[in-house]
Biopython code that builds the backbone (N, CA, C, O; Angstrom):
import numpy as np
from Bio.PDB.StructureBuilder import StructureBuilder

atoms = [
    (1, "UNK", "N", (23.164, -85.135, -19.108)),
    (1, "UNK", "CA", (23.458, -85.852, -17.880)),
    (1, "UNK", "C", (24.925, -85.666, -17.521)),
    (1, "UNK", "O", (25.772, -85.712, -18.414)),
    (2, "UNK", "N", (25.233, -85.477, -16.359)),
    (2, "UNK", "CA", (26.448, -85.640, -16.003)),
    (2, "UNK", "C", (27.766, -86.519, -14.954)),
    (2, "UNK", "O", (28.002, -86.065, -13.834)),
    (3, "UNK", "N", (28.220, -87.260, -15.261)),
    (3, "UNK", "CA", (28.774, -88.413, -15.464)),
    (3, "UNK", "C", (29.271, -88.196, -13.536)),
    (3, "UNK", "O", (29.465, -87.019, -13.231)),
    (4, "UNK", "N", (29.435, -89.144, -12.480)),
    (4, "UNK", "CA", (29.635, -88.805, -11.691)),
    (4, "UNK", "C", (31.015, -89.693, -11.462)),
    (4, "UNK", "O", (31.173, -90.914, -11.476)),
    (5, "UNK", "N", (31.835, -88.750, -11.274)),
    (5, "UNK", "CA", (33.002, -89.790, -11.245)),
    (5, "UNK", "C", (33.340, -90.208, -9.167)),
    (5, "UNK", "O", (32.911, -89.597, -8.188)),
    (6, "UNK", "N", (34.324, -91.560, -9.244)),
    (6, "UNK", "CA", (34.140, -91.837, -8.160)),
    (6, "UNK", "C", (35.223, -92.315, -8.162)),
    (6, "UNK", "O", (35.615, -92.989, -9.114)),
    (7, "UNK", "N", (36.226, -91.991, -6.705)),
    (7, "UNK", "CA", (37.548, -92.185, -6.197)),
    (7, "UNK", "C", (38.008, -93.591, -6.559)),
    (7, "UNK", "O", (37.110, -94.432, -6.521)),
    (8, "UNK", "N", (38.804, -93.875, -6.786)),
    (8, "UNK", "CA", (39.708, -95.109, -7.072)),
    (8, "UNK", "C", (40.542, -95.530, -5.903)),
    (8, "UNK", "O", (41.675, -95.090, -5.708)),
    (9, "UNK", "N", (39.894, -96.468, -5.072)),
    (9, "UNK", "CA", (41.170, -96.532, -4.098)),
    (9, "UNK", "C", (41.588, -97.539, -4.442)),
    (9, "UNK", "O", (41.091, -98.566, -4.904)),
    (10, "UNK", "N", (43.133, -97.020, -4.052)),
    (10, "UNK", "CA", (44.817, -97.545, -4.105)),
    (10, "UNK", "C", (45.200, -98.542, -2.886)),
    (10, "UNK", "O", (44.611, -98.697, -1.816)),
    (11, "UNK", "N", (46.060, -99.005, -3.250)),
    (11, "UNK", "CA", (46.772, -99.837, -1.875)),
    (11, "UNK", "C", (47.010, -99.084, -0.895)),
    (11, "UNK", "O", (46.690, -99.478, 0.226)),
    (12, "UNK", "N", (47.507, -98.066, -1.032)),
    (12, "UNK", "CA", (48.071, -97.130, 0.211)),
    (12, "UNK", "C", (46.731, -96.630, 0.505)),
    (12, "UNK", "O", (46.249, -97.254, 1.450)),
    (13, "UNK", "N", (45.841, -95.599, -0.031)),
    (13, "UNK", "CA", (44.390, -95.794, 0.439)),
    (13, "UNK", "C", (44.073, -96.634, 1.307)),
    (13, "UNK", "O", (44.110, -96.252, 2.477)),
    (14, "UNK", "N", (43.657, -98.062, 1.009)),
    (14, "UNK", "CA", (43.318, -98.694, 1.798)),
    (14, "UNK", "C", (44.301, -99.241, 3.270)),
    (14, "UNK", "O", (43.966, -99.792, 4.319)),
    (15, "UNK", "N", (45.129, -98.952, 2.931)),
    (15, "UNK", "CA", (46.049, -99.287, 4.250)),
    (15, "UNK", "C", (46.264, -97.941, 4.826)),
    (15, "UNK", "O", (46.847, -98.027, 5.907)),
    (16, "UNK", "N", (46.032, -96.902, 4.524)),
    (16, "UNK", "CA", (45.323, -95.830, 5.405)),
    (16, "UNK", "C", (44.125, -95.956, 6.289)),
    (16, "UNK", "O", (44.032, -95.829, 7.510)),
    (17, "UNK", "N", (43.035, -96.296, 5.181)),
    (17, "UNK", "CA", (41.912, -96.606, 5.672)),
    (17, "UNK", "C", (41.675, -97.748, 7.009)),
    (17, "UNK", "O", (40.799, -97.742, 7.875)),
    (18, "UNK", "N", (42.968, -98.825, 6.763)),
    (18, "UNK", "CA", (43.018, -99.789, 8.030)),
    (18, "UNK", "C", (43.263, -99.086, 9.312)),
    (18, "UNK", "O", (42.651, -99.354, 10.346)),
    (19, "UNK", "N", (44.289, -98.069, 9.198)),
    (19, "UNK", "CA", (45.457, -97.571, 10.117)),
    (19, "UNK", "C", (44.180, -96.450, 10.891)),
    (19, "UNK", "O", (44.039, -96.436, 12.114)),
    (20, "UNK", "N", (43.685, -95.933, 10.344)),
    (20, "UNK", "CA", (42.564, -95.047, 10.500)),
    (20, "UNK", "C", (41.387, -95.858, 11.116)),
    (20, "UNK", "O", (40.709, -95.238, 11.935)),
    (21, "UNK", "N", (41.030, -97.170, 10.847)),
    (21, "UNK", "CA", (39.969, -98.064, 11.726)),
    (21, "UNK", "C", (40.576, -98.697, 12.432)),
    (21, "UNK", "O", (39.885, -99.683, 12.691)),
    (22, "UNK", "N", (41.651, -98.757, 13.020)),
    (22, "UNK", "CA", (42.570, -99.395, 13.784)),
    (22, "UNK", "C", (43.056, -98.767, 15.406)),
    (22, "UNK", "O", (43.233, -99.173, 16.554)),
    (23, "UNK", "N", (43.132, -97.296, 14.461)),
    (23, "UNK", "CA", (43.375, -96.370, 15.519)),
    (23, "UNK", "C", (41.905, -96.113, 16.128)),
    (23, "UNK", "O", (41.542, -96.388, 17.272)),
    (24, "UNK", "N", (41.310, -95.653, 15.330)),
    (24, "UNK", "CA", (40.144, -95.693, 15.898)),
    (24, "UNK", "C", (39.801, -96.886, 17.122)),
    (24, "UNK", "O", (39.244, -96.412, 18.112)),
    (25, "UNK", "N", (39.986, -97.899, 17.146)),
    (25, "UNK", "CA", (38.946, -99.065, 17.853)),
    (25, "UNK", "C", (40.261, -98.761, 18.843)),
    (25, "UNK", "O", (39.912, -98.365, 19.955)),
    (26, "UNK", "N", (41.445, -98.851, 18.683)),
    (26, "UNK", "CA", (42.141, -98.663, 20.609)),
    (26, "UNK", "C", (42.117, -97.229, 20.976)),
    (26, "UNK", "O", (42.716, -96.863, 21.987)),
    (27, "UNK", "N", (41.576, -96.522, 20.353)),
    (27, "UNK", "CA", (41.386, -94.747, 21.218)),
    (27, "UNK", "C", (39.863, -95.286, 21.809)),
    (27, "UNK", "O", (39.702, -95.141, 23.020)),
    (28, "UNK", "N", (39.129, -95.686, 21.298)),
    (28, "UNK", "CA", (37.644, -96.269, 22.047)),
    (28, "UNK", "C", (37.732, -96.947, 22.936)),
    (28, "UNK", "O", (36.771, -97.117, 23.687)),
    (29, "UNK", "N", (39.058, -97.617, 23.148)),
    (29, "UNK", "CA", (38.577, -99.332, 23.750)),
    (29, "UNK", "C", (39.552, -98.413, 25.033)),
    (29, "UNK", "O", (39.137, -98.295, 26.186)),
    (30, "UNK", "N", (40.839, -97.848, 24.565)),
    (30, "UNK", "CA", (41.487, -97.346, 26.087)),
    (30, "UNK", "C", (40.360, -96.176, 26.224)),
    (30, "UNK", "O", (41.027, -95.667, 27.125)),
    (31, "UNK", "N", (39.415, -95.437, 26.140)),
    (31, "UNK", "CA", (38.847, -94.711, 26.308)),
    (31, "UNK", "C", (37.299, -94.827, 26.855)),
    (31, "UNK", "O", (36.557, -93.874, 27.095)),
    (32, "UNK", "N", (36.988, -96.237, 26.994)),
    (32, "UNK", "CA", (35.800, -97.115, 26.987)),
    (32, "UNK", "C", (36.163, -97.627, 28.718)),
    (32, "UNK", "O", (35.459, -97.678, 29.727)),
    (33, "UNK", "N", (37.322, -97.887, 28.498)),
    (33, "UNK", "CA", (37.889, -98.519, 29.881)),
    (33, "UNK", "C", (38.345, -97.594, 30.224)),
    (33, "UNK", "O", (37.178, -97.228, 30.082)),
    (34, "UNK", "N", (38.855, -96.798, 30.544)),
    (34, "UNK", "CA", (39.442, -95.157, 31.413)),
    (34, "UNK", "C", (37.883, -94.698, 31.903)),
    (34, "UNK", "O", (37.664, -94.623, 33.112)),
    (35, "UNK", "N", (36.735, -94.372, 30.864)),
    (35, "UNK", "CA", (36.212, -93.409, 31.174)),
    (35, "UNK", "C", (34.924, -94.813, 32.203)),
    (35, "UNK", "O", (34.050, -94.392, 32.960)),
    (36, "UNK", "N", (35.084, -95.939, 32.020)),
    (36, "UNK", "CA", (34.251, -96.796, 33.050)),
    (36, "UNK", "C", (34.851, -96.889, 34.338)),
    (36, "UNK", "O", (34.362, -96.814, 35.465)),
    (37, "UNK", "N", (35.883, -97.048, 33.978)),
    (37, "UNK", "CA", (36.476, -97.470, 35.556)),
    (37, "UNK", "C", (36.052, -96.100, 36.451)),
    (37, "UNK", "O", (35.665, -96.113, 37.619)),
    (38, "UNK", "N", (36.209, -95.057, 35.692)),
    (38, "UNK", "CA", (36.211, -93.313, 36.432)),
    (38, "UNK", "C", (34.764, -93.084, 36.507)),
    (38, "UNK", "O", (34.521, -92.908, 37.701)),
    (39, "UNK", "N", (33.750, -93.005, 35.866)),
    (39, "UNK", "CA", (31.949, -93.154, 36.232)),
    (39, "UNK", "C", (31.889, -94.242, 36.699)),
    (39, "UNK", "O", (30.866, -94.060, 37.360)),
    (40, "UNK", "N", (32.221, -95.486, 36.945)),
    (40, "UNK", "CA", (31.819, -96.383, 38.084)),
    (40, "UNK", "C", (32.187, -95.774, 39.191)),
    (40, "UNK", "O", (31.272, -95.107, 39.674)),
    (41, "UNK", "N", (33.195, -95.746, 39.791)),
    (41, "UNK", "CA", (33.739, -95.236, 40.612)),
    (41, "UNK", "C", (33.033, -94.178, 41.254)),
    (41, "UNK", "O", (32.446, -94.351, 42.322)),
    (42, "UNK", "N", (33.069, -92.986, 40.591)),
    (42, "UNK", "CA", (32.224, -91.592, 40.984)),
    (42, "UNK", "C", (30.800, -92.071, 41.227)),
    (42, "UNK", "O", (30.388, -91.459, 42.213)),
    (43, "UNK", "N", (29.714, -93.032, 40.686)),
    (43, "UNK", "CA", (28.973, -93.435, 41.016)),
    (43, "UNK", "C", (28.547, -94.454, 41.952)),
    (43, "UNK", "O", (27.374, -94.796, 42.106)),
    (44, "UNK", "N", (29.687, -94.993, 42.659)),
    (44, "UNK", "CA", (29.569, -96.053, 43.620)),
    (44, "UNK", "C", (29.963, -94.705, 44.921)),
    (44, "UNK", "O", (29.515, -94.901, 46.050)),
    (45, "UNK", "N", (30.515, -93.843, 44.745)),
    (45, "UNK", "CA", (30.586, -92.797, 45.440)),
    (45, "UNK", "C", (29.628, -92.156, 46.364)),
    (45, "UNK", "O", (29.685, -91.907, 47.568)),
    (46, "UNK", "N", (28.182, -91.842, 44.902)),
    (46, "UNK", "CA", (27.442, -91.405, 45.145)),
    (46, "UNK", "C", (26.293, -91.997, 45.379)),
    (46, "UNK", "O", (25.134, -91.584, 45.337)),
    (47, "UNK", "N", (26.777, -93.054, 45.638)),
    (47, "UNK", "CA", (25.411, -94.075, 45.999)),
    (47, "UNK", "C", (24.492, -94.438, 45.398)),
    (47, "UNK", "O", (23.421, -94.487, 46.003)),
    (48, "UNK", "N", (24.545, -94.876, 43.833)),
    (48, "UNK", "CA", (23.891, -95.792, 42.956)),
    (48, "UNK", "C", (24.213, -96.953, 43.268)),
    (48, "UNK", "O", (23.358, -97.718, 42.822)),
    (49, "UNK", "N", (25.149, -97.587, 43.902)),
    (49, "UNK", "CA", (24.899, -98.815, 44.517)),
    (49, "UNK", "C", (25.488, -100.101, 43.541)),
    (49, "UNK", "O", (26.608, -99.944, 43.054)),
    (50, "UNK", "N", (24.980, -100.965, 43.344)),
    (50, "UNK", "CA", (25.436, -101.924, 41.781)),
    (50, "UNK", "C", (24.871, -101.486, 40.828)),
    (50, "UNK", "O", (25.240, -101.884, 39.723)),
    (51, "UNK", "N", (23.932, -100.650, 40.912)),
    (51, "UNK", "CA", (23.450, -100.006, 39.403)),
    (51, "UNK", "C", (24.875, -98.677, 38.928)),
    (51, "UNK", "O", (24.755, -97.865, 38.011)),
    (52, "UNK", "N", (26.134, -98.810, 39.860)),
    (52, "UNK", "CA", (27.021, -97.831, 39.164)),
    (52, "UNK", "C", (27.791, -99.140, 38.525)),
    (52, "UNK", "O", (28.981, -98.981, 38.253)),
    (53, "UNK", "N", (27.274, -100.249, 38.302)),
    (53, "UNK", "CA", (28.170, -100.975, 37.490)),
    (53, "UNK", "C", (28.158, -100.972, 35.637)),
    (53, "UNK", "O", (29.075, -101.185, 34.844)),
    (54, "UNK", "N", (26.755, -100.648, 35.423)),
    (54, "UNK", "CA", (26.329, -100.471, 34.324)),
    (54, "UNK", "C", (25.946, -99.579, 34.557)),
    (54, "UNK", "O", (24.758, -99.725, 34.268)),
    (55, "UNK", "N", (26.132, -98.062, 35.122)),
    (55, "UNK", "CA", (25.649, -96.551, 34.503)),
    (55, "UNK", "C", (26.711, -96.140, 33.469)),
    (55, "UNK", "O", (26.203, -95.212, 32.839)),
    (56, "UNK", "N", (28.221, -96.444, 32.887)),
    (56, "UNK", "CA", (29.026, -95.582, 32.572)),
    (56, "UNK", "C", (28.270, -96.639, 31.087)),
    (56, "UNK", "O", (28.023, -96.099, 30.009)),
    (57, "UNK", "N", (28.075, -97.769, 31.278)),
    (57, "UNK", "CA", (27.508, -98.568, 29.506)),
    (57, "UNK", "C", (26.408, -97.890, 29.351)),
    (57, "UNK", "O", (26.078, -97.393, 28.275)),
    (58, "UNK", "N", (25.876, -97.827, 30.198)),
    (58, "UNK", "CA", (24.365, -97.009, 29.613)),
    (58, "UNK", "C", (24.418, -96.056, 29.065)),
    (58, "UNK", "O", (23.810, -96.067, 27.994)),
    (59, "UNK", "N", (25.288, -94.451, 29.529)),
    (59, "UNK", "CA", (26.230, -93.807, 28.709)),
    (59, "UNK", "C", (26.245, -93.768, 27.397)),
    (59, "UNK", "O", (25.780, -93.036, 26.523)),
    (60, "UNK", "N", (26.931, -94.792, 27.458)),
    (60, "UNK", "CA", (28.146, -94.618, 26.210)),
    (60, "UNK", "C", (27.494, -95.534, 25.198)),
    (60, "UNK", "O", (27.751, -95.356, 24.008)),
    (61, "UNK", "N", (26.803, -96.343, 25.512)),
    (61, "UNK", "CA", (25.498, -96.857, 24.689)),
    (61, "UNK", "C", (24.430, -96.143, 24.325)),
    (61, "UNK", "O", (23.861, -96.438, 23.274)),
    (62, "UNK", "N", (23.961, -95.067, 25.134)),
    (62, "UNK", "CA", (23.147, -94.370, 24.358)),
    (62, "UNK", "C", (23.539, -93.402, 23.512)),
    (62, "UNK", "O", (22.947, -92.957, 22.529)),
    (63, "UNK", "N", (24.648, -93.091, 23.997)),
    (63, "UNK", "CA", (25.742, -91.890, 22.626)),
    (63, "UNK", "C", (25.810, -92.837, 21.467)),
    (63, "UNK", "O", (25.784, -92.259, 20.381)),
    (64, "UNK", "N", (25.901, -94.313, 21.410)),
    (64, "UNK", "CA", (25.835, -94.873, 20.126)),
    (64, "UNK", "C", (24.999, -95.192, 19.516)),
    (64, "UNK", "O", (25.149, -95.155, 18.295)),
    (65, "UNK", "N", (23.878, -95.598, 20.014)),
    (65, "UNK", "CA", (22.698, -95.821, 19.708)),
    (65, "UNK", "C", (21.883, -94.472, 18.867)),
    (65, "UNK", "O", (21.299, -94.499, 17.784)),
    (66, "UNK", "N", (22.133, -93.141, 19.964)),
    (66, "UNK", "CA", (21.436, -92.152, 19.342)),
    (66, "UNK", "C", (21.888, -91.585, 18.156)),
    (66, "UNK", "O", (21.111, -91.060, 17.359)),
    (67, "UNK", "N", (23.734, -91.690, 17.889)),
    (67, "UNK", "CA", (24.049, -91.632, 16.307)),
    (67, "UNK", "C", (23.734, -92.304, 15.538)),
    (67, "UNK", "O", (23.165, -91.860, 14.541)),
    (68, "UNK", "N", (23.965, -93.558, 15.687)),
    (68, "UNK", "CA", (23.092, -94.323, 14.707)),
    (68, "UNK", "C", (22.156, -94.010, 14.647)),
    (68, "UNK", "O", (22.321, -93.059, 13.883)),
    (69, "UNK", "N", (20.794, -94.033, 14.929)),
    (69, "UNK", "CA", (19.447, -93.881, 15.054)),
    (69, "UNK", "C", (19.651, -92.471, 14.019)),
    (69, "UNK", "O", (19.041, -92.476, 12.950)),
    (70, "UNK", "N", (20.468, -91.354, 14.353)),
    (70, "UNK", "CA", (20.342, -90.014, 13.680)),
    (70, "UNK", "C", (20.843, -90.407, 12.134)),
    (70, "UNK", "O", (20.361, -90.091, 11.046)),
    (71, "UNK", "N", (21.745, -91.041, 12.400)),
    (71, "UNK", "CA", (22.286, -91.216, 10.994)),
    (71, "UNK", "C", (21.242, -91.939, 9.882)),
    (71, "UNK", "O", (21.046, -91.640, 8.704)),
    (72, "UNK", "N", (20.744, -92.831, 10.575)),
    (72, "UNK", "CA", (19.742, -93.744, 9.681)),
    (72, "UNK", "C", (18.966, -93.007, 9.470)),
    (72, "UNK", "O", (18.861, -92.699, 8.282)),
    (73, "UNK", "N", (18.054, -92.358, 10.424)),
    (73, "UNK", "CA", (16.794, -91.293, 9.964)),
    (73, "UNK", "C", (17.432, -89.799, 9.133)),
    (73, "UNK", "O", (16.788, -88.877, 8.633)),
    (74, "UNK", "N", (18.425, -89.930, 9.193)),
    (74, "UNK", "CA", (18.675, -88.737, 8.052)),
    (74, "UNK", "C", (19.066, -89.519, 7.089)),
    (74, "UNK", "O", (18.042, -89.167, 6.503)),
    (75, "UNK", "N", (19.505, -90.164, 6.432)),
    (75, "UNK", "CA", (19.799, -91.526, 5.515)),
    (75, "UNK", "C", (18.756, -91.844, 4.578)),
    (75, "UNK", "O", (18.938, -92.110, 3.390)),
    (76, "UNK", "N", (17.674, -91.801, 5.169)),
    (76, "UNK", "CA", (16.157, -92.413, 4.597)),
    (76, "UNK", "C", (15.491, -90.668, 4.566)),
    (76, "UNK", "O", (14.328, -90.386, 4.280)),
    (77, "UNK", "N", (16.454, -89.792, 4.895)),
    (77, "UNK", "CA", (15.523, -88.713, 4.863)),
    (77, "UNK", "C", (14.075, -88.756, 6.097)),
    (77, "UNK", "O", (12.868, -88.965, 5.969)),
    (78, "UNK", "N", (14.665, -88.548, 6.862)),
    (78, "UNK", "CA", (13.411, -88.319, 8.296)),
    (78, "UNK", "C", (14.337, -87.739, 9.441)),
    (78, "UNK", "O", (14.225, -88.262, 10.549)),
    (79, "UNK", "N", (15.146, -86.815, 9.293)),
    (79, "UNK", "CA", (16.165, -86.367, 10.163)),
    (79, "UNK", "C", (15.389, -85.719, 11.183)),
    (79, "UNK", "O", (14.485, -84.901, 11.010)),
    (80, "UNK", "N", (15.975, -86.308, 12.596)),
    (80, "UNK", "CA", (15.380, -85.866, 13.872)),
    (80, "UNK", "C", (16.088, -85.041, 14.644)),
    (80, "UNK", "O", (16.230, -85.267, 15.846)),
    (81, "UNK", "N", (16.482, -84.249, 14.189)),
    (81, "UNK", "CA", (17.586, -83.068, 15.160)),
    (81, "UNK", "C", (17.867, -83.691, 16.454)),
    (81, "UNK", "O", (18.960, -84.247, 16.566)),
    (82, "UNK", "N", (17.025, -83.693, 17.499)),
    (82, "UNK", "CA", (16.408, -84.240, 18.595)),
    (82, "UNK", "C", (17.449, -85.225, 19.346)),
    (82, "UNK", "O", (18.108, -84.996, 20.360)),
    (83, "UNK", "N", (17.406, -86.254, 18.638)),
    (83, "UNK", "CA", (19.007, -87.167, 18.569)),
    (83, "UNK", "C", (20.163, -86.759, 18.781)),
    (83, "UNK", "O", (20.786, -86.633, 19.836)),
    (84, "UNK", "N", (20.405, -86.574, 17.844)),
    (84, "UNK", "CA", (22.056, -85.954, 17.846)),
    (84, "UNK", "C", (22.564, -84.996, 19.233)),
    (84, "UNK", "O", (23.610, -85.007, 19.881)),
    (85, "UNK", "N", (21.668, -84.415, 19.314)),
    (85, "UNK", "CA", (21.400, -82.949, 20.656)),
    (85, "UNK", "C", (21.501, -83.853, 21.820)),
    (85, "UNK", "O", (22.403, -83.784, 22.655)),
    (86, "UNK", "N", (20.456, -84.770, 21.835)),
    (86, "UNK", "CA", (20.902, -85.623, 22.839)),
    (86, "UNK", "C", (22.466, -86.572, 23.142)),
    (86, "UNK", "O", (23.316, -86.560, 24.032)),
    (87, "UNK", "N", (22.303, -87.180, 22.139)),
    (87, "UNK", "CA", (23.614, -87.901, 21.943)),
    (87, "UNK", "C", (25.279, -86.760, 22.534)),
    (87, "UNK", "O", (26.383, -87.200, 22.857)),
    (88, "UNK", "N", (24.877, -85.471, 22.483)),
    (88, "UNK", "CA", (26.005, -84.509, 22.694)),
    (88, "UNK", "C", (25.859, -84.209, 23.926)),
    (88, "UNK", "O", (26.871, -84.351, 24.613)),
    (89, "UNK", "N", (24.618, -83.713, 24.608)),
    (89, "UNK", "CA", (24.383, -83.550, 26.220)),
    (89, "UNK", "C", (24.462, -85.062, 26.648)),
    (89, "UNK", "O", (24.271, -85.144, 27.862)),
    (90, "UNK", "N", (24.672, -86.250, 26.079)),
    (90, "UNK", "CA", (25.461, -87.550, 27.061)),
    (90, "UNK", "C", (26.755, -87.685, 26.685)),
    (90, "UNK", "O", (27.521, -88.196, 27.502)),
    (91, "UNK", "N", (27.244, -87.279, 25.442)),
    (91, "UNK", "CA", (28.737, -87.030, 25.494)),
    (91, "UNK", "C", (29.565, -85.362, 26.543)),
    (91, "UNK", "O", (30.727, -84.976, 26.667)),
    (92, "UNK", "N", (28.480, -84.931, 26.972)),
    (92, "UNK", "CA", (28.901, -83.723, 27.644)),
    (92, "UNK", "C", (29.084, -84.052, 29.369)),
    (92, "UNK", "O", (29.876, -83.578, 30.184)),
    (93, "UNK", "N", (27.933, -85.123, 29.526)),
    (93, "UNK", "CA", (27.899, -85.695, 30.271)),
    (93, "UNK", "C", (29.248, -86.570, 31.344)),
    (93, "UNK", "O", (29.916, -86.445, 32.370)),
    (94, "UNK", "N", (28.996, -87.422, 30.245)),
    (94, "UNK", "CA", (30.547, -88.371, 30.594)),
    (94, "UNK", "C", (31.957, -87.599, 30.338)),
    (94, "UNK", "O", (32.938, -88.061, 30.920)),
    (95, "UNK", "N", (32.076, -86.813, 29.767)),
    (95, "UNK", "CA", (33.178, -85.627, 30.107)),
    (95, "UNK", "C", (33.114, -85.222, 31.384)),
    (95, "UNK", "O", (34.058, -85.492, 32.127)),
    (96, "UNK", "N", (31.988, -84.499, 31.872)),
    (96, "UNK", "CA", (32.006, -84.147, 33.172)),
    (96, "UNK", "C", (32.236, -85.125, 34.311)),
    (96, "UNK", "O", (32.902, -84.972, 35.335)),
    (97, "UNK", "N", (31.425, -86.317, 33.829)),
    (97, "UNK", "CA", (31.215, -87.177, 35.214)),
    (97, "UNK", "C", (32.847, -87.603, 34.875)),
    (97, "UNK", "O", (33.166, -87.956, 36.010)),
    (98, "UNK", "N", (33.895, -87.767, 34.171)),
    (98, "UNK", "CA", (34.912, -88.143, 34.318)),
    (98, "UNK", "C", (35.838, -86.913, 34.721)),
    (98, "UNK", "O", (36.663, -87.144, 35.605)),
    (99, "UNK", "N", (35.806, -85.858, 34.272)),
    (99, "UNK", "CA", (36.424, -84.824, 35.217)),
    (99, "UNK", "C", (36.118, -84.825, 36.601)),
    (99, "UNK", "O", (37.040, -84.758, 37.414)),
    (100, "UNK", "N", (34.727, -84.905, 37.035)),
    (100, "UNK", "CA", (34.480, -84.460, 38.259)),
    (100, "UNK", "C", (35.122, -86.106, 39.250)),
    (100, "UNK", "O", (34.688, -86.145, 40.402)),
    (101, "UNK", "N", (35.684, -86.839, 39.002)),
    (101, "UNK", "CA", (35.884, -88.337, 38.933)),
    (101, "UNK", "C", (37.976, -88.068, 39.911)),
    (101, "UNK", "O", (38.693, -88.871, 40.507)),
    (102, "UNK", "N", (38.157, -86.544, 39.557)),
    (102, "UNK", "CA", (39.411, -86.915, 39.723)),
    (102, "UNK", "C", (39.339, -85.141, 40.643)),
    (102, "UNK", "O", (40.233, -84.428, 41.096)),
    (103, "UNK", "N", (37.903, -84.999, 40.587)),
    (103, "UNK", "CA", (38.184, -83.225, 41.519)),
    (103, "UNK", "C", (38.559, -83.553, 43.177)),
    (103, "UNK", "O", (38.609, -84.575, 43.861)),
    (104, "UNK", "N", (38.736, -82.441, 43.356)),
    (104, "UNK", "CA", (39.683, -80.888, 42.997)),
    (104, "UNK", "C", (41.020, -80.935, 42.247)),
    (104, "UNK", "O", (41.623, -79.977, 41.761)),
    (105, "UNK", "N", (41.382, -82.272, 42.242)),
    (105, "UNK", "CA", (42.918, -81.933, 41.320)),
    (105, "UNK", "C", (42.222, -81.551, 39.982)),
    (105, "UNK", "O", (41.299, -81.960, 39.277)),
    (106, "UNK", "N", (43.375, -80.307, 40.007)),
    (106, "UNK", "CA", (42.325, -79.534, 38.281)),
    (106, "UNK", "C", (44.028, -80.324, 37.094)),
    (106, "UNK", "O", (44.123, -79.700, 36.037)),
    (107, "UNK", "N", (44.862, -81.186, 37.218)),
    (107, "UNK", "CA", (45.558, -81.957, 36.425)),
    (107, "UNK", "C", (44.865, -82.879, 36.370)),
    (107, "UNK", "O", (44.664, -82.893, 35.156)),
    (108, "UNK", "N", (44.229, -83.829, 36.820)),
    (108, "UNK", "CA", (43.520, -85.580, 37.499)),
    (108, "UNK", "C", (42.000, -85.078, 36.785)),
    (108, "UNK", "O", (41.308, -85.952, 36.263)),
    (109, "UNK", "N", (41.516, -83.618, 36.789)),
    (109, "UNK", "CA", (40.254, -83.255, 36.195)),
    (109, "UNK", "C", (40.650, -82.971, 34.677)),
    (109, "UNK", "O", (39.893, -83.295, 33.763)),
    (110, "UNK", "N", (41.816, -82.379, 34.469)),
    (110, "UNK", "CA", (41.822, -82.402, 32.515)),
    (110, "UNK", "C", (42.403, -83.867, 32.140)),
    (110, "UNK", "O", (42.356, -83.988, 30.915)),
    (111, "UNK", "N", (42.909, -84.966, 32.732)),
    (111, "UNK", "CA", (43.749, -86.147, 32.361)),
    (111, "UNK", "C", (42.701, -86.813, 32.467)),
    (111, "UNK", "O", (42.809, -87.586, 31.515)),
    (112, "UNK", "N", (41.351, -87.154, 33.183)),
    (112, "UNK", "CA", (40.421, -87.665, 33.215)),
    (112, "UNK", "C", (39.068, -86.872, 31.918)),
    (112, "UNK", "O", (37.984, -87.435, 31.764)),
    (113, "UNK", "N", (39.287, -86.083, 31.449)),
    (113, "UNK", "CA", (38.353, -85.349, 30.770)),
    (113, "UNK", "C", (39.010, -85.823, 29.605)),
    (113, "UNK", "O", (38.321, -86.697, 29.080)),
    (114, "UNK", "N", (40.489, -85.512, 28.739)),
    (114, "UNK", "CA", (40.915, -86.121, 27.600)),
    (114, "UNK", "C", (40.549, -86.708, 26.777)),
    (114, "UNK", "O", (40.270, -86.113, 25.736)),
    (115, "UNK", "N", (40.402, -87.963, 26.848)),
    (115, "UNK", "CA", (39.814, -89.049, 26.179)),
    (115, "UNK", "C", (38.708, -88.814, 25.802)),
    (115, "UNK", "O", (38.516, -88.393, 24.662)),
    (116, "UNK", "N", (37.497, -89.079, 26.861)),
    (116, "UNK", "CA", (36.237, -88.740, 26.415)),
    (116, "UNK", "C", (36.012, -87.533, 25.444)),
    (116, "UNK", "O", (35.184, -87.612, 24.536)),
    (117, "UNK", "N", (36.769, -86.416, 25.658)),
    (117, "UNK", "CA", (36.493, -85.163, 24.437)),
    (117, "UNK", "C", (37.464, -85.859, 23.279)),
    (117, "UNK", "O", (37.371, -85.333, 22.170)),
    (118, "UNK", "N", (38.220, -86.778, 23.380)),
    (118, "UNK", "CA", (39.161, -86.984, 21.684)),
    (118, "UNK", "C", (37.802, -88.367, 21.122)),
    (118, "UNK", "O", (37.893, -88.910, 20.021)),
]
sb = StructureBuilder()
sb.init_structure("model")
sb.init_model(0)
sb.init_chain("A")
sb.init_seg("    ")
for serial, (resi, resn, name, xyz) in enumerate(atoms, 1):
    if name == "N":
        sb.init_residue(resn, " ", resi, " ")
    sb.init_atom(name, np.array(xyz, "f"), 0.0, 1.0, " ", f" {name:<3s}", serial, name[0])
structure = sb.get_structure()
């Protein structure tokens, strides 16, 4: 048998690990709010009406939903390709609908695209 050894985390470890879930939740949260305000917008444009109030959550809720969902079914072993593929054509999505949010300026189209691809 062979013995499986397993990381020891340290103080600094873990206060990495904070700094790293920390950063994480305000690159989401300014990136949650940039990329809503910019698909509401483009969608009140185009005439979804009050349903562009909740199209940019629907979004960005189903990009979370469908990782999770992938992660769990590969987790338990039942991996659905299917998911994930999706989850990337709605993250491809909201890239676009936030570029196209600031066209023809092709600066206002990569400063609006940013976020959503980090």
């Amino acid at each position: 048998m062979s013995a499986t050894k397993t990381a020891q985390l340290t103080r600094t470890h873990r206060i990495l690990i904070g700094v790293v879930i920390a950063g994480a939740a305000l690159i989401a949260a300014i990136g949650f709010t940039g990329s809503y305000a910019a698909v509401r917008e483009l969608a009140e444009k185009k005439g979804f009406g009050a349903f562009s109030a909740v199209f940019p959550i629907g979004i960005d809720a189903g990009i979370v939903v469908l990782l999770a969902l992938d992660l769990l079914l590969t987790w338990i072993r039942i991996p659905f390709p299917l998911l994930r593929q999706t989850a990337w054509l709605l993250t491809a999505a909201t890239i676009a609908f936030n570029g196209a949010a600031a066209w023809p300026d092709a600066l206002g189209v990569g400063m609006h695209a940013v976020i959503p691809v980090l």
